[in-house]
ROTOR-240519 format. One record per atom (N, C-alpha, C): x, y negated, z negated. Coordinates in steps of 0.2 Angstrom, whole numbers, padded with zeros to 4 digits, always signed. Layout:
BEGIN
XYZ ...
END
This chain:
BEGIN
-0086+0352-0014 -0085+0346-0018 -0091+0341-0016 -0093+0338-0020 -0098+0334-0019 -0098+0327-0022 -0100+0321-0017 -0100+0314-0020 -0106+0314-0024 -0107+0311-0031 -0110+0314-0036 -0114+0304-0036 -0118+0302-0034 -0119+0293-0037 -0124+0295-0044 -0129+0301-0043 -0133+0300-0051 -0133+0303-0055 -0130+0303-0063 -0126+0308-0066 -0132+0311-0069 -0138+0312-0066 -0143+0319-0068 -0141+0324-0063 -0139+0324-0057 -0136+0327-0055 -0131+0332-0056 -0126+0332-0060 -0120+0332-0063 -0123+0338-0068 -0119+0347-0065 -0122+0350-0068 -0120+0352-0078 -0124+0351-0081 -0123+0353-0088 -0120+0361-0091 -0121+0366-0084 -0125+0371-0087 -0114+0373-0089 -0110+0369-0086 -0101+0374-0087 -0099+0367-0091 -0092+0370-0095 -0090+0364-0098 -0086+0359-0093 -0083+0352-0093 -0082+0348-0088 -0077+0346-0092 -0072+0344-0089 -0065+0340-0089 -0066+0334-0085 -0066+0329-0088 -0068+0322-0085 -0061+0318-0084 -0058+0317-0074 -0052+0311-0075 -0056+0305-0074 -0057+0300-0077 -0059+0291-0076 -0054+0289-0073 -0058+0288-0068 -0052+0282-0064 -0055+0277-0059 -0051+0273-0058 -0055+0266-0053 -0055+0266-0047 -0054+0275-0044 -0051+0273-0036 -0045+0273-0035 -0043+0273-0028 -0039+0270-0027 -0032+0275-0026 -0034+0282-0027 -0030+0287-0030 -0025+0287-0024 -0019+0292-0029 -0012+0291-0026 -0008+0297-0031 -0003+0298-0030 +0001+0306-0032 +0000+0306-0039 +0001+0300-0043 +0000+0299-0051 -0006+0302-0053 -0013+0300-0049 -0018+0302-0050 -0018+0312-0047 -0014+0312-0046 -0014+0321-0042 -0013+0325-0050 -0006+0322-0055 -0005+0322-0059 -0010+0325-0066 -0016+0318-0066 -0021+0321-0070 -0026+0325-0068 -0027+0325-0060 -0032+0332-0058 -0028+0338-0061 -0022+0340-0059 -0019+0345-0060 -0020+0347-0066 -0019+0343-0073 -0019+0344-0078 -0026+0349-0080 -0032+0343-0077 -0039+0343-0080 -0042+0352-0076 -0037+0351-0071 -0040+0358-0066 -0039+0364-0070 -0030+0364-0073 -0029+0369-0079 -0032+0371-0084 -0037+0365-0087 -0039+0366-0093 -0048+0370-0092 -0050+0366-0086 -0054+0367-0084 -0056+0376-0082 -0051+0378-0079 -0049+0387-0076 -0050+0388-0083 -0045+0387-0087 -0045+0392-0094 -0052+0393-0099 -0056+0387-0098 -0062+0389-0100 -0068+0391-0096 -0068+0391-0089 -0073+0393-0083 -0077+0387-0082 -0072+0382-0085 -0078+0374-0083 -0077+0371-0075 -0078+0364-0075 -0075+0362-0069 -0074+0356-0069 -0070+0351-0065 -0069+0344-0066 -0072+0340-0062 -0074+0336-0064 -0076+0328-0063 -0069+0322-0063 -0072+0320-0057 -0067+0313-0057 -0072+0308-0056 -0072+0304-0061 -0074+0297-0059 -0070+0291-0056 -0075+0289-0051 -0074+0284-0049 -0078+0276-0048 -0074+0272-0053 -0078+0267-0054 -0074+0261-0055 -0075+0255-0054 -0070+0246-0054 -0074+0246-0056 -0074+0244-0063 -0076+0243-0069 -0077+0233-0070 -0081+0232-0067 -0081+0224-0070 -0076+0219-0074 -0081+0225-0082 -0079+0224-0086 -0073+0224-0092 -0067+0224-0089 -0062+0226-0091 -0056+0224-0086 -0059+0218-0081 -0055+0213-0077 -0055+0207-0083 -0048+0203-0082 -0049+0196-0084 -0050+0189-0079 -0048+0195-0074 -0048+0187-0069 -0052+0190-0063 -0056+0188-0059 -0062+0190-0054 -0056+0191-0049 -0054+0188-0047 -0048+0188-0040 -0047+0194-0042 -0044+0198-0047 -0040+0203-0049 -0047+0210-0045 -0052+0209-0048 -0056+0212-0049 -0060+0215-0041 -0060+0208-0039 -0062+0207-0030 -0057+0211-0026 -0049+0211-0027 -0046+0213-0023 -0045+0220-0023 -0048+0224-0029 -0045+0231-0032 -0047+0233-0027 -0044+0239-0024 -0044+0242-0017 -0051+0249-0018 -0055+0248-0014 -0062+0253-0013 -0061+0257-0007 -0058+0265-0010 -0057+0267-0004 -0060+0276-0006 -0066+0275-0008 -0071+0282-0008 -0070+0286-0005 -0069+0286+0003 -0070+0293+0008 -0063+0295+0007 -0058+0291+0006 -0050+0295+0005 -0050+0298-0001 -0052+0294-0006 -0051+0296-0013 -0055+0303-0015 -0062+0305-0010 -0066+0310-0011 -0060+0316-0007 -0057+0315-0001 -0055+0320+0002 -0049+0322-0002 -0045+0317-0008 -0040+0319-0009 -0042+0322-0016 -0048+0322-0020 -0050+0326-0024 -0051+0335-0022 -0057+0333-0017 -0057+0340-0013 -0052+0345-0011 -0046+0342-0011 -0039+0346-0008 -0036+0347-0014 -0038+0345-0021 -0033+0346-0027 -0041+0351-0032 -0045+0351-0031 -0052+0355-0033 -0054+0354-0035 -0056+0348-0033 -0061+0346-0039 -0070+0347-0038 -0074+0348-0042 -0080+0351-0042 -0086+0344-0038 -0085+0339-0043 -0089+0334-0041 -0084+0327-0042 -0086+0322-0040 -0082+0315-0038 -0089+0311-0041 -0088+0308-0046 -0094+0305-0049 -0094+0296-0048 -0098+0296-0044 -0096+0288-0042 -0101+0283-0041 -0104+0280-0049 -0108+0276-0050 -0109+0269-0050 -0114+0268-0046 -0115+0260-0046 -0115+0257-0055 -0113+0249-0051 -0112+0246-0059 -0121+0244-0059 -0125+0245-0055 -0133+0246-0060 -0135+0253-0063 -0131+0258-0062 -0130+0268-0064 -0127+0264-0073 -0121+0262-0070 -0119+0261-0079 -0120+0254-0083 -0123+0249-0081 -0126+0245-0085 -0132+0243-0083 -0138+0248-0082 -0143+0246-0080 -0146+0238-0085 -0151+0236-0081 -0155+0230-0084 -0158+0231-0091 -0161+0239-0090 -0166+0240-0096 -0164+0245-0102 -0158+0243-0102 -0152+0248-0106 -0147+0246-0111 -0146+0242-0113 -0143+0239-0118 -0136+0244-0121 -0131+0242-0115 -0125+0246-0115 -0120+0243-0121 -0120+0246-0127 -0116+0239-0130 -0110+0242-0130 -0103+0236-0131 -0098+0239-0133 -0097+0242-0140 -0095+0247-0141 -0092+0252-0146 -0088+0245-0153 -0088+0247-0157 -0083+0243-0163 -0076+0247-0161 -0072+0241-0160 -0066+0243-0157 -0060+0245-0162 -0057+0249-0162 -0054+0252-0167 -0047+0245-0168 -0041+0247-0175 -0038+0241-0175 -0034+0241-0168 -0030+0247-0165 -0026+0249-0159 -0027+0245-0155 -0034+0242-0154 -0036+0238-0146 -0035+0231-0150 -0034+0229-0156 -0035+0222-0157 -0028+0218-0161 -0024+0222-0163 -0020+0222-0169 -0012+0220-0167 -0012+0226-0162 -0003+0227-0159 -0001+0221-0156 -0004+0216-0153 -0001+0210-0149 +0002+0214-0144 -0001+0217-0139 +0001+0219-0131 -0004+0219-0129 -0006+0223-0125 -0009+0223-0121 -0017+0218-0122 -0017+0219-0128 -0024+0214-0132 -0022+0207-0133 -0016+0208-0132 -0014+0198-0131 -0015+0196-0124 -0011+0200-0120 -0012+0198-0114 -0017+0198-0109 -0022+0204-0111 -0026+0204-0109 -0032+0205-0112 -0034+0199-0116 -0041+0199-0119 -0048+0200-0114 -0053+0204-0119 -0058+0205-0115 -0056+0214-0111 -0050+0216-0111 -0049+0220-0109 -0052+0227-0112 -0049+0229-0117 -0051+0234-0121 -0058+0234-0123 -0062+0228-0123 -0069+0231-0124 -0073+0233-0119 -0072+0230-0112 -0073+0234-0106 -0071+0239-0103 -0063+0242-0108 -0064+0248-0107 -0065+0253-0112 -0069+0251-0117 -0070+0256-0123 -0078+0257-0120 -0081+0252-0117 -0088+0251-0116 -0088+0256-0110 -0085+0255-0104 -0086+0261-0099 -0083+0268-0101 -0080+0268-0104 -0078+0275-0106 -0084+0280-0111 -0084+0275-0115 -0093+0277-0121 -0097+0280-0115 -0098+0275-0110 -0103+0277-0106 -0102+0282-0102 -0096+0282-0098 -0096+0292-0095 -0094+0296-0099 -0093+0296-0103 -0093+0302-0108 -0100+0303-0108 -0104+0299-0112 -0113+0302-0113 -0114+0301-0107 -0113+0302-0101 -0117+0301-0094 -0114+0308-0090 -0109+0310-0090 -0106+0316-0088 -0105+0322-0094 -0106+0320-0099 -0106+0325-0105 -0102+0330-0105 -0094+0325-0104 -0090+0330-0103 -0087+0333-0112 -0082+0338-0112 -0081+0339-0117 -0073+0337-0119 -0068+0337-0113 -0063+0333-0112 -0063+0330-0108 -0057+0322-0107 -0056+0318-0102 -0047+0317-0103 -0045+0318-0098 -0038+0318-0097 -0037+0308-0095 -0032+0308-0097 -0030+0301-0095 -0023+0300-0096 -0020+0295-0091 -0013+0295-0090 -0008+0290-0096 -0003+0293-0097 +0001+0290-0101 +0005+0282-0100 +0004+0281-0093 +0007+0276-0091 +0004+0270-0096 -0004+0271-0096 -0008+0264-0100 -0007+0268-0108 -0002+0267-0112 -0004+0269-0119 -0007+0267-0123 -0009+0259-0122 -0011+0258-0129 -0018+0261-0126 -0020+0260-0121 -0026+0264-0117 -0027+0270-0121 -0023+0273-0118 -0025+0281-0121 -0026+0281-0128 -0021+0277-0133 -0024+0278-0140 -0029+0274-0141 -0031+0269-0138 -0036+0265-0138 -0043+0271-0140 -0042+0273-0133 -0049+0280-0132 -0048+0283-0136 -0044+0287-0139 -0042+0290-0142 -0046+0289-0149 -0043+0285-0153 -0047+0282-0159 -0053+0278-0158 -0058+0276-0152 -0064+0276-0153 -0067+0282-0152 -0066+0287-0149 -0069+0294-0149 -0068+0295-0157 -0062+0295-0160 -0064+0298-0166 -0066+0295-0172 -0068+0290-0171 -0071+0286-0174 -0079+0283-0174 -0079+0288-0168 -0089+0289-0167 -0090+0295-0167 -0086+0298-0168 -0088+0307-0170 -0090+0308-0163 -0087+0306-0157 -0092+0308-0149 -0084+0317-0149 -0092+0322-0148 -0088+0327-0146 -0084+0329-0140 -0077+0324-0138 -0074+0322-0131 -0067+0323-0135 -0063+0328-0132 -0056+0329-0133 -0054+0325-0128 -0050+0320-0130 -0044+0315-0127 -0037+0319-0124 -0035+0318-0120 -0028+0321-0117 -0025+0317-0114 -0019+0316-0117 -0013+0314-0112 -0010+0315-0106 -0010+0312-0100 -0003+0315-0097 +0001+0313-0095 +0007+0316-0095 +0012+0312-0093 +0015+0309-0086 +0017+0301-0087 +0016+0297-0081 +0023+0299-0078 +0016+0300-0072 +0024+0301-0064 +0026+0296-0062 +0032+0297-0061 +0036+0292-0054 +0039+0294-0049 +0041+0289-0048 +0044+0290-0040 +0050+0290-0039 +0055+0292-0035 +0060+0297-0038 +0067+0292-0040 +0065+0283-0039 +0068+0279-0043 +0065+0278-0047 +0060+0280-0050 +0060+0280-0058 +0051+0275-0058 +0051+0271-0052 +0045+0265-0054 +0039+0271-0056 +0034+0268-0062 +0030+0271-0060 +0023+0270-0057 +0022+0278-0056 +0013+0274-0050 +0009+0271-0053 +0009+0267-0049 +0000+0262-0049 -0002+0261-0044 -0009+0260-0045 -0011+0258-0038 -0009+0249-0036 -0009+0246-0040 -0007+0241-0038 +0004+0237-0036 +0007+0245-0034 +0011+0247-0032 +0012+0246-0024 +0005+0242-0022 +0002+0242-0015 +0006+0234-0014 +0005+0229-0018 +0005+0223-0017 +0014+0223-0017 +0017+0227-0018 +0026+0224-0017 +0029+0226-0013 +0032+0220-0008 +0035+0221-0003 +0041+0223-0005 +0048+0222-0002 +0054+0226+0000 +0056+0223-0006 +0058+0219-0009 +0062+0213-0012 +0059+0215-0019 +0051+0214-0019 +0050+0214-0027 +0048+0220-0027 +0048+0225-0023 +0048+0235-0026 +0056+0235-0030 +0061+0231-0026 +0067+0233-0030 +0066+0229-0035 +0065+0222-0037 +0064+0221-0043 +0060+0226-0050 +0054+0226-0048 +0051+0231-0049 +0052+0237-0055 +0057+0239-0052 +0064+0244-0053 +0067+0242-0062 +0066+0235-0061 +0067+0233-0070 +0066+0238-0073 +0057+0238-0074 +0053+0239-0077 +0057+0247-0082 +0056+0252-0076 +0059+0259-0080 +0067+0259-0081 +0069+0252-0079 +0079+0254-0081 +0077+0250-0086 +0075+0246-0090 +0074+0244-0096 +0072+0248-0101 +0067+0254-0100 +0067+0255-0104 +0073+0262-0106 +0076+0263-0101 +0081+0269-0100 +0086+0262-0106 +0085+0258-0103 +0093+0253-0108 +0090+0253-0115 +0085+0251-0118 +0081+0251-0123 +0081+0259-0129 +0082+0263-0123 +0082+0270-0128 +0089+0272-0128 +0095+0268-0127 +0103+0270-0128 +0102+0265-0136 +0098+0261-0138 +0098+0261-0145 +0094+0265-0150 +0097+0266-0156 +0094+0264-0160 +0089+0260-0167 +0094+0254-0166 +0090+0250-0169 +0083+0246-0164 +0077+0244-0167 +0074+0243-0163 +0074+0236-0160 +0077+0233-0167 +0079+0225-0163 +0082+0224-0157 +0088+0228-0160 +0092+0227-0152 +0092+0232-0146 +0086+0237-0147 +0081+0237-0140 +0079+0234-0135 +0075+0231-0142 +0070+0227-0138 +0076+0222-0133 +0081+0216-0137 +0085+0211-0135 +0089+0215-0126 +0090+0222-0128 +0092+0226-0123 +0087+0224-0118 +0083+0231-0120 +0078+0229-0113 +0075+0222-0107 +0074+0217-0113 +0072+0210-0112 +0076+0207-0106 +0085+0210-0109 +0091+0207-0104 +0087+0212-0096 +0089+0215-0096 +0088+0219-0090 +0082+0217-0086 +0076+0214-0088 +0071+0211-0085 +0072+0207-0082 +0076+0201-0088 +0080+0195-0088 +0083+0193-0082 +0088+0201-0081 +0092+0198-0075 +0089+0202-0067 +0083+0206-0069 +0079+0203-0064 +0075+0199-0062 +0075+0194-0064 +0070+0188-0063 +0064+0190-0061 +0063+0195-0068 +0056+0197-0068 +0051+0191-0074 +0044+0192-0073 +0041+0189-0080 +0040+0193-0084 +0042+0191-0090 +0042+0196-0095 +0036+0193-0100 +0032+0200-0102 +0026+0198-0107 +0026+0201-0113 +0030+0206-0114 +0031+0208-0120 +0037+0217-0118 +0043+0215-0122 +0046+0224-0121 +0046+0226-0129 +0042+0230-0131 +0042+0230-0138 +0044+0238-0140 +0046+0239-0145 +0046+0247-0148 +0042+0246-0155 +0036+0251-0152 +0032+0253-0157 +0029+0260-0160 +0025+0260-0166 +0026+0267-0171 +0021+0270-0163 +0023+0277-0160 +0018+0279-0156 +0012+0280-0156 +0008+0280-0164 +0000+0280-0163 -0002+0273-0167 +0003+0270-0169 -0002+0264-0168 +0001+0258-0168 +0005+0259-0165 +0008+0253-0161 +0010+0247-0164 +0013+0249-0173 +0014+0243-0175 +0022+0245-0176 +0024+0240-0179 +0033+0241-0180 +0035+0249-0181 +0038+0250-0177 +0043+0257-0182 +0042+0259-0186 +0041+0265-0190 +0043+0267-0198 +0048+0274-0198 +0054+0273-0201 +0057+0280-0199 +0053+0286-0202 +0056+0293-0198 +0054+0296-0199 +0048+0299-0195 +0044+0292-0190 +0038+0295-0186 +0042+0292-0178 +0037+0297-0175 +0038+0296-0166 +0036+0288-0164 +0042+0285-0159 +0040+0280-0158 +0042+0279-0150 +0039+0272-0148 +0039+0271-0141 +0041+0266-0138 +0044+0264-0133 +0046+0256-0132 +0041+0256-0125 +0036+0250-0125 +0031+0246-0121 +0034+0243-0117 +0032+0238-0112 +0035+0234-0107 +0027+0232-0103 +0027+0225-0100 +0024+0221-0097 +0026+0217-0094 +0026+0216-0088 +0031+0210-0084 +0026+0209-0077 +0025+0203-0075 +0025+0202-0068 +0030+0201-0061 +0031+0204-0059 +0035+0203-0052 +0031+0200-0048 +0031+0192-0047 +0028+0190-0042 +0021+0188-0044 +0016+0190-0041 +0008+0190-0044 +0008+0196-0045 +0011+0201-0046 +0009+0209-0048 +0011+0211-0056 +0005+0212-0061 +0006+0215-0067 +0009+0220-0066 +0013+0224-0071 +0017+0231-0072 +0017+0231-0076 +0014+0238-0080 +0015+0241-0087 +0019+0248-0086 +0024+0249-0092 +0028+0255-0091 +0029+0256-0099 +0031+0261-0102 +0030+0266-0107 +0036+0271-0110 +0038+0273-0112 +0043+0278-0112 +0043+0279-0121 +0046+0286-0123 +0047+0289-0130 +0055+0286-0131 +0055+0283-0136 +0061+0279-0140 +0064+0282-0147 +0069+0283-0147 +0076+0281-0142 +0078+0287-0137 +0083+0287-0132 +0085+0292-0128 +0081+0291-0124 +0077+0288-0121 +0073+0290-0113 +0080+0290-0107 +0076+0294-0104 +0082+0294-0099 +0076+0297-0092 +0080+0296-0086 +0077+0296-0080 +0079+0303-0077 
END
């Protein structure tokens, strides 16, 4: 296994399975190596994990300063799970001075749904923009990513096909913990008190798939937030690919966004019937 900083490096000659991530890894992240190592074996390729704190895709500095940088762990726990190379580029690697990195035209998914593009403007184009990037900088041919961030995944998803880049997107499905919270790295910041709060988050959406009708999901789940004296940012059920209201007859999802305290938490689940 090798720490990889300059992607000429990074050999072209096998196919590569690419997981993007920002560090910081924990069992959730074991989740998509596993994936990417499977896909990887079946064609003779090998995987790439990136690790990179992308600037550009924080809203607030403080958030961005505190993100935890933890390299040497993160490489050893690659190595244990088999991965080939650890690719881990300075931000003068992926926006250099003499490069005019621009962001991609963002498909409607990242600007339309009122979730995550509400509450976190500026988000989506710093993560469309670094993604654009390790794709042509690693030339991978797939990149796995986790299902916890959806409108993320479909975000990626419809910019890759919408710039004809030859990169197969892949879901995974988000692990938890065996009360149900699921992983994040910022799952660090909750003490005793608001870990149980916490806990809303996926019993909300368990209460939200005993209906339904979408209305009274959503009012469902809200309550359960509610009477965690969590912040609530949005619990919506939306059409699974593109996140606008329901239409019968297609797969759909219920969203969720709350603060516990100073800590965001996104969680996700297929609707109706999720269950833990």
């Amino acid at each position: 296994m090798r720490i990889v900083h300059d992607p000429g490096l990074l050999d072209p000659s096998a196919p590569s399975v690419l997981v993007p991530t920002m560090g910081a890894l924990h069992a959730g992240h074991d989740g998509l190596i596993e994936l990417a190592r499977g896909l990887a074996v079946g064609v003779g390729g090998r995987v790439i994990v990136s690790i990179f704190v992308n600037p550009a895709q924080f809203n607030e500095p403080t958030d961005f300063d505190a993100y935890p940088r933890t390299l040497d762990a993160d490489a050893a726990r690659c190595e244990s799970l088999g991965v080939e190379d650890v690719f881990a580029p300075s931000v003068e690697t992926m926006y250099p001075e003499d490069v005019d990195v621009q962001t991609p035209p963002l498909p409607a998914i990242a600007t339309q749904p009122g979730l995550e593009d509400r509450y976190r403007p500026g988000h989506f184009p710093g993560v469309c923009r670094v993604c654009k990037r390790l794709f042509e900088l690693t030339r991978c041919e797939r990149a796995v990513f986790g299902e916890k961030d959806w409108q993320q995944l479909q975000t990626v998803d419809a910019m890759v096909k919408g710039l004809s880049m030859p990169v197969e997107i892949i879901g995974c499905e988000t692990v938890r913990e065996a009360d149900g919270l699921a992983m994040s790295s910022r799952n660090v910041h909750l003490d005793g008190a608001a870990r149980e709060r916490a806990m809303s988050l996926s019993a909300a959406l368990v209460e939200a798939g005993r209906h339904t009708d979408p209305l009274e999901a959503e009012r469902a789940g809200r309550a359960v937030l509610e009477g965690a004296g969590v912040g609530v940012e949005y619990l919506a059920v939306r059409d699974s690919v593109t996140l606008q209201p329901p239409a019968k007859g297609r797969d759909a999802r219920v969203l969720v966004a709350a603060r516990v305290g100073a800590t965001r938490l996104i969680d996700n689940a297929p609707w109706p019937g999720f269950t833990l």
